[in-house]
TORKOL-4160 file (C-alpha; in steps of 0.2 Angstrom, whole numbers, padded with zeros to 4 digits, m for minus):
383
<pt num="1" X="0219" Y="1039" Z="0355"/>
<pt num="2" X="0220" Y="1021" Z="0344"/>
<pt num="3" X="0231" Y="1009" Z="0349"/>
<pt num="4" X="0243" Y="1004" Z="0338"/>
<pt num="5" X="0243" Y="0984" Z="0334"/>
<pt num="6" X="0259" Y="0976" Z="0341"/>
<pt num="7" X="0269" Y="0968" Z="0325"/>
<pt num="8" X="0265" Y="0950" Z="0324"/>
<pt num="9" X="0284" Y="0939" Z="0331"/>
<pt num="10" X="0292" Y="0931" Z="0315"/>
<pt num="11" X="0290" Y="0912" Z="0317"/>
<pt num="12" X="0306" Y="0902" Z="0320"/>
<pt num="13" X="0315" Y="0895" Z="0305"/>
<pt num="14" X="0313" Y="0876" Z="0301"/>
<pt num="15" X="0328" Y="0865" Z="0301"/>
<pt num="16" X="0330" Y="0861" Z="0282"/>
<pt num="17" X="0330" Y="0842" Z="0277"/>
<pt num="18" X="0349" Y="0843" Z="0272"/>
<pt num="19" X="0353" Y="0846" Z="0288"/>
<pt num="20" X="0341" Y="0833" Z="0296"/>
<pt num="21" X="0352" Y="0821" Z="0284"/>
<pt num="22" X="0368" Y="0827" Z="0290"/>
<pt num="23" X="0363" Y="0822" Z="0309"/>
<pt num="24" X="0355" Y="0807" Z="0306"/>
<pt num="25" X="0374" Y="0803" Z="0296"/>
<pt num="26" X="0383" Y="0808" Z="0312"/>
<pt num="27" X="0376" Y="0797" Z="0323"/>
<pt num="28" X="0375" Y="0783" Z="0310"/>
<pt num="29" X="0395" Y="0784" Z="0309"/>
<pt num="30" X="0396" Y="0787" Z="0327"/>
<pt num="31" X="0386" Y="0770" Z="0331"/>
<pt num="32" X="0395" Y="0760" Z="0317"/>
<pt num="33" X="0412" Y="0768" Z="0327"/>
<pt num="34" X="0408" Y="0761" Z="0341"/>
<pt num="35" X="0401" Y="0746" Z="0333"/>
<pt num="36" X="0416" Y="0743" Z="0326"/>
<pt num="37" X="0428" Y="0747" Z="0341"/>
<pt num="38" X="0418" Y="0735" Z="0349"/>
<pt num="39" X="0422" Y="0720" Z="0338"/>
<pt num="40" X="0438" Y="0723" Z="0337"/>
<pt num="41" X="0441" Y="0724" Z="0356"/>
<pt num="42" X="0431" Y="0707" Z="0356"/>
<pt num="43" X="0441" Y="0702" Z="0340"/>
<pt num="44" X="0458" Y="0707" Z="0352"/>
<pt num="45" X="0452" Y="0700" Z="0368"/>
<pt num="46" X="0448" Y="0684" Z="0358"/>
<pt num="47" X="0463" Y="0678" Z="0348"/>
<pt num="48" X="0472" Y="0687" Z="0364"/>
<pt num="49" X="0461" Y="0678" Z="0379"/>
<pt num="50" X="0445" Y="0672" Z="0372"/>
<pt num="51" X="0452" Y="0659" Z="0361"/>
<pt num="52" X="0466" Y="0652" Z="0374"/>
<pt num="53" X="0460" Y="0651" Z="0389"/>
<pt num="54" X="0443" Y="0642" Z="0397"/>
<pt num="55" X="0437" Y="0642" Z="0415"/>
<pt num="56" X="0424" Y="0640" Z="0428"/>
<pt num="57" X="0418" Y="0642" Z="0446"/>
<pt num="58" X="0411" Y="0625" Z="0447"/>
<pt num="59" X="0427" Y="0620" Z="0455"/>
<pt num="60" X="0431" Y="0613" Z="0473"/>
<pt num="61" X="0446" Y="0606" Z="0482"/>
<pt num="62" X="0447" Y="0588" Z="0483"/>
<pt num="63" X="0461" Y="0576" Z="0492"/>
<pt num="64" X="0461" Y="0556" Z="0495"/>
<pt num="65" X="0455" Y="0555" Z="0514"/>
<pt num="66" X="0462" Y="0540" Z="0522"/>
<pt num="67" X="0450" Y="0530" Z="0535"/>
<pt num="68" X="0458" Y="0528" Z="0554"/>
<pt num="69" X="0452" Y="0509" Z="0558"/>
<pt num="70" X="0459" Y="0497" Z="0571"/>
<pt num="71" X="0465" Y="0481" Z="0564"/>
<pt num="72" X="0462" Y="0474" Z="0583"/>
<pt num="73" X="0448" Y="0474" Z="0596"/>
<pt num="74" X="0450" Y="0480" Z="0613"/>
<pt num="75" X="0446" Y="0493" Z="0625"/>
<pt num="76" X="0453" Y="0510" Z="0620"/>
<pt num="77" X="0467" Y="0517" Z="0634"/>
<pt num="78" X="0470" Y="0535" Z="0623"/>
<pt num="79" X="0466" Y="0545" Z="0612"/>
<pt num="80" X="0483" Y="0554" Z="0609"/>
<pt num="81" X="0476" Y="0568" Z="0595"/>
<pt num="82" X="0464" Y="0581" Z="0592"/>
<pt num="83" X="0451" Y="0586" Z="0580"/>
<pt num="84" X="0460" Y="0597" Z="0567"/>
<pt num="85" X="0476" Y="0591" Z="0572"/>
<pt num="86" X="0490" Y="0589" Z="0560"/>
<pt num="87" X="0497" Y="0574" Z="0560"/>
<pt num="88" X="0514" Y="0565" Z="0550"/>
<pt num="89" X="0511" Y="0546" Z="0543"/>
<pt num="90" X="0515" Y="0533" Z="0557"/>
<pt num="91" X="0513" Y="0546" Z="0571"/>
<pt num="92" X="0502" Y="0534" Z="0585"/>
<pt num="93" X="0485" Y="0542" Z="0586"/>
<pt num="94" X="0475" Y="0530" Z="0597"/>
<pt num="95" X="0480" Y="0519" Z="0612"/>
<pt num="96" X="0471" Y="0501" Z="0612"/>
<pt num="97" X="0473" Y="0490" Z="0632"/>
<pt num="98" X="0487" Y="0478" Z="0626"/>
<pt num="99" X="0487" Y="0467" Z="0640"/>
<pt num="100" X="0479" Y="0453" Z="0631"/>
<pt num="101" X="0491" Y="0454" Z="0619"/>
<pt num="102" X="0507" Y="0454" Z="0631"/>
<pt num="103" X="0500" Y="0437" Z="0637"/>
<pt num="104" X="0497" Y="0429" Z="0620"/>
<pt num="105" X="0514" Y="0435" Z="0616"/>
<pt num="106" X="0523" Y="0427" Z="0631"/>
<pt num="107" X="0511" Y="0410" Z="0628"/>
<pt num="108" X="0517" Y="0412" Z="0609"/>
<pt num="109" X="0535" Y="0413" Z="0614"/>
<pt num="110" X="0536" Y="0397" Z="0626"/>
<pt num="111" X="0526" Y="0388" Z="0613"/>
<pt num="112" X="0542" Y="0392" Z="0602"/>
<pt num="113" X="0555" Y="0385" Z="0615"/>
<pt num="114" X="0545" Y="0368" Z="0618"/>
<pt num="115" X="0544" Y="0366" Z="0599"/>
<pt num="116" X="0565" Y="0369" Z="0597"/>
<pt num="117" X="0567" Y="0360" Z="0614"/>
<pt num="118" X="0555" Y="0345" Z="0606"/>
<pt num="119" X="0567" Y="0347" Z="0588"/>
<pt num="120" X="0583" Y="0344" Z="0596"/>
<pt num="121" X="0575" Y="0328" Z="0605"/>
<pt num="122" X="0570" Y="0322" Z="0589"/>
<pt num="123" X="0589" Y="0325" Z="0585"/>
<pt num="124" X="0596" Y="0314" Z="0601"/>
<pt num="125" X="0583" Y="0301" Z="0595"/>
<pt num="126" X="0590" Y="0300" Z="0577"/>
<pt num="127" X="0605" Y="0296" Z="0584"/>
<pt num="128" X="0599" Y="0284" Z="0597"/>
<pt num="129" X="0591" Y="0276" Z="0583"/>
<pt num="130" X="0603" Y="0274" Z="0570"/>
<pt num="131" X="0617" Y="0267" Z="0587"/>
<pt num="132" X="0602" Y="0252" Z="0587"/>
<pt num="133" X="0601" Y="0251" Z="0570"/>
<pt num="134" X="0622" Y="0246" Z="0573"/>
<pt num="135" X="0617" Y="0236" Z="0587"/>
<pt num="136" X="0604" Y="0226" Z="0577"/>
<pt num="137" X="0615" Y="0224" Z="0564"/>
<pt num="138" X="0627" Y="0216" Z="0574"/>
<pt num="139" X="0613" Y="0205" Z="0581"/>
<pt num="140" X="0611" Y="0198" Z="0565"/>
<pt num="141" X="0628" Y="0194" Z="0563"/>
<pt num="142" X="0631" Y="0186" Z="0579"/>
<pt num="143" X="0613" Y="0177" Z="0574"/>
<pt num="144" X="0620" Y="0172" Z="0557"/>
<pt num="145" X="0637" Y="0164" Z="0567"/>
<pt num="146" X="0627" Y="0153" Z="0578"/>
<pt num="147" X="0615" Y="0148" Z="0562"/>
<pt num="148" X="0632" Y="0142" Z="0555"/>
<pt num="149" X="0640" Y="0133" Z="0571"/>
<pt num="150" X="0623" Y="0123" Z="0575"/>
<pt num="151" X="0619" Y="0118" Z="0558"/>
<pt num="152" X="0639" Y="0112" Z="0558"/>
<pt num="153" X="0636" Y="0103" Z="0576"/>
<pt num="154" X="0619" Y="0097" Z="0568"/>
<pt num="155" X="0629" Y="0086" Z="0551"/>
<pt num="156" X="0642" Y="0081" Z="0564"/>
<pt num="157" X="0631" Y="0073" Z="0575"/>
<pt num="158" X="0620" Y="0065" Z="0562"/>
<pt num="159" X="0635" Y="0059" Z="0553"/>
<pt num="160" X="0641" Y="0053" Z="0569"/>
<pt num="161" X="0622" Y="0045" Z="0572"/>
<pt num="162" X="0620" Y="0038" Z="0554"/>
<pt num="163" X="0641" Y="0028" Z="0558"/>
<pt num="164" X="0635" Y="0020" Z="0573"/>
<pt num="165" X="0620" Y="0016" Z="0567"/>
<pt num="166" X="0626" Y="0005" Z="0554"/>
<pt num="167" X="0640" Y="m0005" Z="0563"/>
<pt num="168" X="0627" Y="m0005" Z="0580"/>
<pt num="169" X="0620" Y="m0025" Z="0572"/>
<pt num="170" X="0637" Y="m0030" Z="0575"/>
<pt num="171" X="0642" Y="m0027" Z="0594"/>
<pt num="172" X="0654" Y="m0015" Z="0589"/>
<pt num="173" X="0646" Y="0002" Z="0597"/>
<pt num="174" X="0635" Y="m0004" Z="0614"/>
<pt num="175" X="0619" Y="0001" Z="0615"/>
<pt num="176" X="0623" Y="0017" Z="0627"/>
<pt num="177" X="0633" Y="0025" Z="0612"/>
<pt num="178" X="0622" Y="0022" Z="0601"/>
<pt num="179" X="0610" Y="0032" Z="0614"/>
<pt num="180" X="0622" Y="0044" Z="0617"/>
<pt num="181" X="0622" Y="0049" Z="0600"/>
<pt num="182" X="0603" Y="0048" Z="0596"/>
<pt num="183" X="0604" Y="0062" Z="0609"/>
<pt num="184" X="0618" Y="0073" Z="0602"/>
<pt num="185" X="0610" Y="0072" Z="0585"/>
<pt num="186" X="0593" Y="0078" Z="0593"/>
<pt num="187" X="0601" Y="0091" Z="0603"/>
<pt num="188" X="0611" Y="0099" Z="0588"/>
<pt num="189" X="0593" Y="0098" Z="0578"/>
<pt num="190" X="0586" Y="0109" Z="0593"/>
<pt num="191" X="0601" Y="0120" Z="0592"/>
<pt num="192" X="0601" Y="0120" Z="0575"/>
<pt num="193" X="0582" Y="0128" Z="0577"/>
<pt num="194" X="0585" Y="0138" Z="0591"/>
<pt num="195" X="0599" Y="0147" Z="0579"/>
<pt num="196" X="0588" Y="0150" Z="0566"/>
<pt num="197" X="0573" Y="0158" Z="0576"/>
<pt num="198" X="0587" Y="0166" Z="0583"/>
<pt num="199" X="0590" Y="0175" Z="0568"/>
<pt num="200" X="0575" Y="0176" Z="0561"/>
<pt num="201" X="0573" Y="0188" Z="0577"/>
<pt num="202" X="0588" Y="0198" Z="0576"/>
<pt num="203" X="0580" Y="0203" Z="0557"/>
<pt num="204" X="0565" Y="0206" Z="0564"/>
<pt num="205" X="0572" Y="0217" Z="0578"/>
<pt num="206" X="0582" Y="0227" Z="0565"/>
<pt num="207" X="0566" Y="0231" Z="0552"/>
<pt num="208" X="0558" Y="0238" Z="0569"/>
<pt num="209" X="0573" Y="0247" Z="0572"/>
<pt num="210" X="0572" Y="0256" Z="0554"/>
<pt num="211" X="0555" Y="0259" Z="0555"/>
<pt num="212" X="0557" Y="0271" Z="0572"/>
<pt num="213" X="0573" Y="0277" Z="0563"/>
<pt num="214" X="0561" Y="0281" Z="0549"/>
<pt num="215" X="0545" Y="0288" Z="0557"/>
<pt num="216" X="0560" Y="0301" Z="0568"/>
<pt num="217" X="0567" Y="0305" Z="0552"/>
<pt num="218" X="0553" Y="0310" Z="0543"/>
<pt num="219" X="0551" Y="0323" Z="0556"/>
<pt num="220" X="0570" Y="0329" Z="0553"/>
<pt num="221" X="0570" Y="0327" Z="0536"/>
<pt num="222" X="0580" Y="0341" Z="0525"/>
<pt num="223" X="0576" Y="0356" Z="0539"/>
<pt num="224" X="0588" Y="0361" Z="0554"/>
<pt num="225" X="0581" Y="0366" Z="0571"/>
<pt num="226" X="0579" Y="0383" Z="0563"/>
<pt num="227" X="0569" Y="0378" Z="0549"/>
<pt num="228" X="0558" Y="0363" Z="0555"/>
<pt num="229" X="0539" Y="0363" Z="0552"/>
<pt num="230" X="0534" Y="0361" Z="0571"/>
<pt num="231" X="0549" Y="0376" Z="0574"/>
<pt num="232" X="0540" Y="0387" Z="0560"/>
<pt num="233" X="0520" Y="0388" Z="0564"/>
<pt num="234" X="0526" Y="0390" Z="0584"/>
<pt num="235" X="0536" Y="0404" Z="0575"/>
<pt num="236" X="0522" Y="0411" Z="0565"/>
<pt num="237" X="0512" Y="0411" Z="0581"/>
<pt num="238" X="0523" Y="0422" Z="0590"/>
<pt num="239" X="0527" Y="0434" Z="0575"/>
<pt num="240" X="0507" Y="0435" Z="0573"/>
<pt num="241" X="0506" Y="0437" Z="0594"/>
<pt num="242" X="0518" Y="0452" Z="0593"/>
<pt num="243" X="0509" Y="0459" Z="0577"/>
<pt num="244" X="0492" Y="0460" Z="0588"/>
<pt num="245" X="0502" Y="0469" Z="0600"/>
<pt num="246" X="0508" Y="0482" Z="0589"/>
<pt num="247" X="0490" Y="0483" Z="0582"/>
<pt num="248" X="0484" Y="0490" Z="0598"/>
<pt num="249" X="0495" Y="0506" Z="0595"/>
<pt num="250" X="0485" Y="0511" Z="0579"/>
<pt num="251" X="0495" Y="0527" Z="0568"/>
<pt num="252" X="0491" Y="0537" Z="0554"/>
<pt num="253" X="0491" Y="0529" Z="0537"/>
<pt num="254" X="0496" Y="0546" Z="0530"/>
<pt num="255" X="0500" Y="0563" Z="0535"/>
<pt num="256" X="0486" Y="0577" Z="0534"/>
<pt num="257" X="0475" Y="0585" Z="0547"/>
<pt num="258" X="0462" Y="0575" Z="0558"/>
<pt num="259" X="0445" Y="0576" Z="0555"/>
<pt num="260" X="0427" Y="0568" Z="0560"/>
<pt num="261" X="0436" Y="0559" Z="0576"/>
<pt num="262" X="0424" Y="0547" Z="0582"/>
<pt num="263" X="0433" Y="0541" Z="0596"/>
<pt num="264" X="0435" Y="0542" Z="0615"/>
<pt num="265" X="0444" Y="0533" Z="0629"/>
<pt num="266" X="0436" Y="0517" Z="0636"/>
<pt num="267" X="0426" Y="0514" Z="0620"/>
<pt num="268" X="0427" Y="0496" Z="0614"/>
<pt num="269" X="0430" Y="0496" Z="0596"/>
<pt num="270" X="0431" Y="0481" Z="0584"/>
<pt num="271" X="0441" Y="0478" Z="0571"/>
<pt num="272" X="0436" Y="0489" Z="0557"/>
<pt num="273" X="0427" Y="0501" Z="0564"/>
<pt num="274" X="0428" Y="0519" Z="0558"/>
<pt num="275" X="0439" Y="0529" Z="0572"/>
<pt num="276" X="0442" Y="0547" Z="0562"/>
<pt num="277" X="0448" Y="0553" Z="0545"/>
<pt num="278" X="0466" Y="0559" Z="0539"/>
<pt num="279" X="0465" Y="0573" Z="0526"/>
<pt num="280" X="0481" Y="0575" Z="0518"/>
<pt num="281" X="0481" Y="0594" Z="0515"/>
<pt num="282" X="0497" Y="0593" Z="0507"/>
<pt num="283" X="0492" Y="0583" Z="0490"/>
<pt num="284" X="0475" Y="0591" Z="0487"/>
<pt num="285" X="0469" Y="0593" Z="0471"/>
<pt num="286" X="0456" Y="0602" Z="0462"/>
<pt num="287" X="0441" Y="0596" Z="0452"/>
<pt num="288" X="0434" Y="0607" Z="0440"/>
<pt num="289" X="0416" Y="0605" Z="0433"/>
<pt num="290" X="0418" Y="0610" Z="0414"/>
<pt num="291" X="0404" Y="0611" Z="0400"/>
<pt num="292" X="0408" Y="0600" Z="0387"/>
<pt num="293" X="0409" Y="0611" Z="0375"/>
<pt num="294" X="0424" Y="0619" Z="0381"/>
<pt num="295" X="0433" Y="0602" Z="0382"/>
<pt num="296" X="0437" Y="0601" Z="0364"/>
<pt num="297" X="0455" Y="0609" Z="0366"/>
<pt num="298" X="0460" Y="0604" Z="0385"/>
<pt num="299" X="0474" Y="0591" Z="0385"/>
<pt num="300" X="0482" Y="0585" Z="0399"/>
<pt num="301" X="0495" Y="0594" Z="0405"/>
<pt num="302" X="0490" Y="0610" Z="0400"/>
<pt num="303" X="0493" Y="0624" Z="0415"/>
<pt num="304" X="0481" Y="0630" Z="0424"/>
<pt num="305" X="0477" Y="0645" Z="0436"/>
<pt num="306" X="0468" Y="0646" Z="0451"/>
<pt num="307" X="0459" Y="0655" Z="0463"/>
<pt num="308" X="0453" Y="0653" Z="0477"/>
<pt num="309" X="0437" Y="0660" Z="0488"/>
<pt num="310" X="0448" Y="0658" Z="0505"/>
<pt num="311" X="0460" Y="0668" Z="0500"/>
<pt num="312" X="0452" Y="0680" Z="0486"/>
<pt num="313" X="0459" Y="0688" Z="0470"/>
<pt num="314" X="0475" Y="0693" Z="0476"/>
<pt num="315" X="0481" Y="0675" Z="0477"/>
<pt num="316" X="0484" Y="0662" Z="0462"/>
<pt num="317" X="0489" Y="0645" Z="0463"/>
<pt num="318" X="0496" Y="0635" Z="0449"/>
<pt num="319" X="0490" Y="0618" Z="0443"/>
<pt num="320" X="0492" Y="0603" Z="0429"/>
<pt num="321" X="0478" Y="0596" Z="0421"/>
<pt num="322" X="0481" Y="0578" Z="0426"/>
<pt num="323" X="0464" Y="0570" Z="0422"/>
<pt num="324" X="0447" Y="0569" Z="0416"/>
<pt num="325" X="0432" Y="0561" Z="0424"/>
<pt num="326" X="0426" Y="0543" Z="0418"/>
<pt num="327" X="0410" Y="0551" Z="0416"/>
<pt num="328" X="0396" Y="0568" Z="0418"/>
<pt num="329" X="0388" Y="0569" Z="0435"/>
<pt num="330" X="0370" Y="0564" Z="0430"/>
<pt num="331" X="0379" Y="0547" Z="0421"/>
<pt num="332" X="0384" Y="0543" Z="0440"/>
<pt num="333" X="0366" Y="0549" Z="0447"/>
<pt num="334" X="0357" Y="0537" Z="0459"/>
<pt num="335" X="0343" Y="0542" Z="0448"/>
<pt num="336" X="0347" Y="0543" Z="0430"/>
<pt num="337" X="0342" Y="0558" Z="0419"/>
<pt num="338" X="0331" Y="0546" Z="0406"/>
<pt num="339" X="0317" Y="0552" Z="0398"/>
<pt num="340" X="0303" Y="0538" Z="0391"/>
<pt num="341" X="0288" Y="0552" Z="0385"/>
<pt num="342" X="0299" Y="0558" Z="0371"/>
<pt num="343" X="0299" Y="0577" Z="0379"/>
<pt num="344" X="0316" Y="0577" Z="0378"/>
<pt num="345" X="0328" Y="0594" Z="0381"/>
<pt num="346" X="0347" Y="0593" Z="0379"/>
<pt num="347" X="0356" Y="0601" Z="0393"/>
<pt num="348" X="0374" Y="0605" Z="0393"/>
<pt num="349" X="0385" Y="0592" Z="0405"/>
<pt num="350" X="0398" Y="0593" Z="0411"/>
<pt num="351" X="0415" Y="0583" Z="0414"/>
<pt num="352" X="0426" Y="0584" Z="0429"/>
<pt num="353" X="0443" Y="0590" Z="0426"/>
<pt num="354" X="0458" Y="0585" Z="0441"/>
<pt num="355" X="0471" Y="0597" Z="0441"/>
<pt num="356" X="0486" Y="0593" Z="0450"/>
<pt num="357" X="0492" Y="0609" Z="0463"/>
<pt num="358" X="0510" Y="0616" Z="0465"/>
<pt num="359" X="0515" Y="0607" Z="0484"/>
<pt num="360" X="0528" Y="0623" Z="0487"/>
<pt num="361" X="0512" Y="0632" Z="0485"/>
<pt num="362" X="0501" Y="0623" Z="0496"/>
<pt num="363" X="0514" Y="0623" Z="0510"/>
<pt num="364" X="0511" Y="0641" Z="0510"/>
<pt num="365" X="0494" Y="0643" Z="0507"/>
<pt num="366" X="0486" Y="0627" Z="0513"/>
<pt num="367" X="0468" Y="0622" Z="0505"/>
<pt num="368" X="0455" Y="0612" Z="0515"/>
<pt num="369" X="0442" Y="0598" Z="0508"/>
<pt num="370" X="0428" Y="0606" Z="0500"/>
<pt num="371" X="0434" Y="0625" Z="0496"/>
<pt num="372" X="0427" Y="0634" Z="0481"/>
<pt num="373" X="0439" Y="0640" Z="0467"/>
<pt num="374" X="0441" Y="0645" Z="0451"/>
<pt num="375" X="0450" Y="0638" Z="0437"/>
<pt num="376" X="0456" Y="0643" Z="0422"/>
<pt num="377" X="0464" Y="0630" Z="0409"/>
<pt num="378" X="0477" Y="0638" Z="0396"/>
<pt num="379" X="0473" Y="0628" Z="0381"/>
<pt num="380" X="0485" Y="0636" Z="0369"/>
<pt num="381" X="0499" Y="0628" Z="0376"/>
<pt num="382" X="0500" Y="0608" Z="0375"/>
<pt num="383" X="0501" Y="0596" Z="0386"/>
């Protein structure tokens, strides 16, 4: 019996090159499609977001700490706050031993009454003075009124002298007389001297007398008690004596939390010295680190949103721009970026921004020194 051969399989029909075409146009359109939906979603998302807004994560919280130093010396009695502690400005955070400064006050203060006490003695003394200045005067008046009675006494008896003289070669006045008034004319001459250095004392006396009146005067002159010199430093003295006092209570410049406390009880600090910092929470702002190329359009003013890492997504705050930078980060390295081989690359800076923070929202949501957050600047609207 022959076996019959098996029928060979038709081969399978070859796709013709009109239809190769057709599918190679499909997914040419379909590519060109999405292509196109593409750019204009980019083309939407830029006039729409794109074009208006820039922003970065190379932002962090910043706020103007405030140094706690002692303006005084001393041993340290308390230390009345905690690290972390919130405090208001003036609130008295450390205790300085004050008794040194109690004593300087009290010594201050009776400096002060000897110097009003030693004014109104310079007070009693002008008017001492000017009653011997009366005195003198009068001196001189009474000096003057027996100048003029000796000199009158002094003619007389010279007169009287010079008559009996001349008749004396003629018997008519004895010899006695004649003596008697050689005497009387001597003793008005003395008289007549002893007036005048009388005088000439009572002036002397009196130019004595102004010049004490002077010299006290001078240390009265155009001020009351209130007002004198001497009054004035022993017044300074006891207003500095009680400002040391105060000084040994030292209180927050301004209100904020404490941080880096470097002080405990019985140190002894100096003036100057670095106690703890005062971070005020409440006016922090944010410096964001921009390219500069995406400065060209940022004015200040211009809102801005934020983010921050503390609290994530689902929490915005809302800023100002308020400021730019004076300069990059690497203008303000300690090592500049120069370059002296001529292999020079430009790299990108960037330009701090400060952006102000809503206060409402920060007493909600308080930010600490140093947090992370991101910024976004809305440069369509102006400043």
């Amino acid at each position: 019996m022959t076996d019959n051969p098996a029928p060979a399989s038709s081969p399978a029909p070859q796709p013709t090159s009109k239809s190769q075409g057709g599918a190679r146009r499909r997914a040419m359109t379909i590519a060109f499609a999405v292509i196109a939906v593409l750019a204009i979603g980019y083309a939407i998302y830029w006039f729409t977001v794109g074009s208006r807004f820039v922003s970065t994560e190379d932002a962090y919280v910043g706020a103007d700490s405030a140094l706690v130093t002692p303006l005084t010396s001393g041993a340290v009695k308390a230390v009345l706050v905690m690290e972390t502690q919130f405090v208001k400005a003036g609130e008295p955070l450390v205790l300085i031993d004050d008794a040194d400064a109690k004593l300087s006050v009290a010594q201050s203060a009776a400096e002060l009454g000897k110097s009003e006490r030693r004014v109104s003695q310079y007070q009693a003394t002008d008017v001492s003075l000017q009653a011997q200045l009366a005195a003198r005067d009068t001196d001189i008046a009474r000096a003057k009124a027996q100048l003029a009675q000796a000199q009158s006494n002094a003619q007389r008896t010279a007169l009287d002298l010079e008559r009996r003289t001349k008749v004396a070669s003629t018997g008519a006045v004895s010899q006695e007389e004649l003596s008697t008034a050689k005497d009387l004319a001597t003793a008005s001459q003395a008289n007549l001297a002893a007036a005048e250095a009388g005088l000439a004392q009572a002036i002397a006396n009196r130019k004595a007398a102004v010049g004490q009146a002077d010299a006290n005067l001078a240390l009265l002159r155009g001020t009351d008690v209130a007002r004198n010199p001497e009054v004035a430093s022993s017044r300074a003295r006891l207003d500095q004596a009680r400002l040391d006092l105060s000084r040994t209570v030292v209180t927050a410049p301004v209100g904020g939390v404490v941080s880096k406390r470097q002080v405990q009880v019985g140190q002894k600090v100096q003036a100057g010295a670095i106690l703890m910092s005062i971070v005020p929470v409440q006016d922090a702002y944010v410096d964001a680190n921009f390219k500069e190329v995406e400065l060209r359009k940022v004015k200040l003013g211009q809102p801005v949103e934020l983010i921050s890492d503390l609290y994530g997504d689902g929490v915005k705050f809302h800023g100002r721009v308020i400021g730019f930078s004076g300069g990059t980060g690497s203008a303000f390295a300690l090592i500049p970026a120069q370059n002296a081989t001529g292999n020079w690359i430009k790299v990108v800076q960037r330009l701090a921004v400060r952006i102000a923070l809503d206060p409402k929202e920060l007493d909600k949501r308080p930010l600490r020194l140093g947090l992370s957050m991101k910024a976004k600047i809305d440069v369509s609207r102006g400043g």
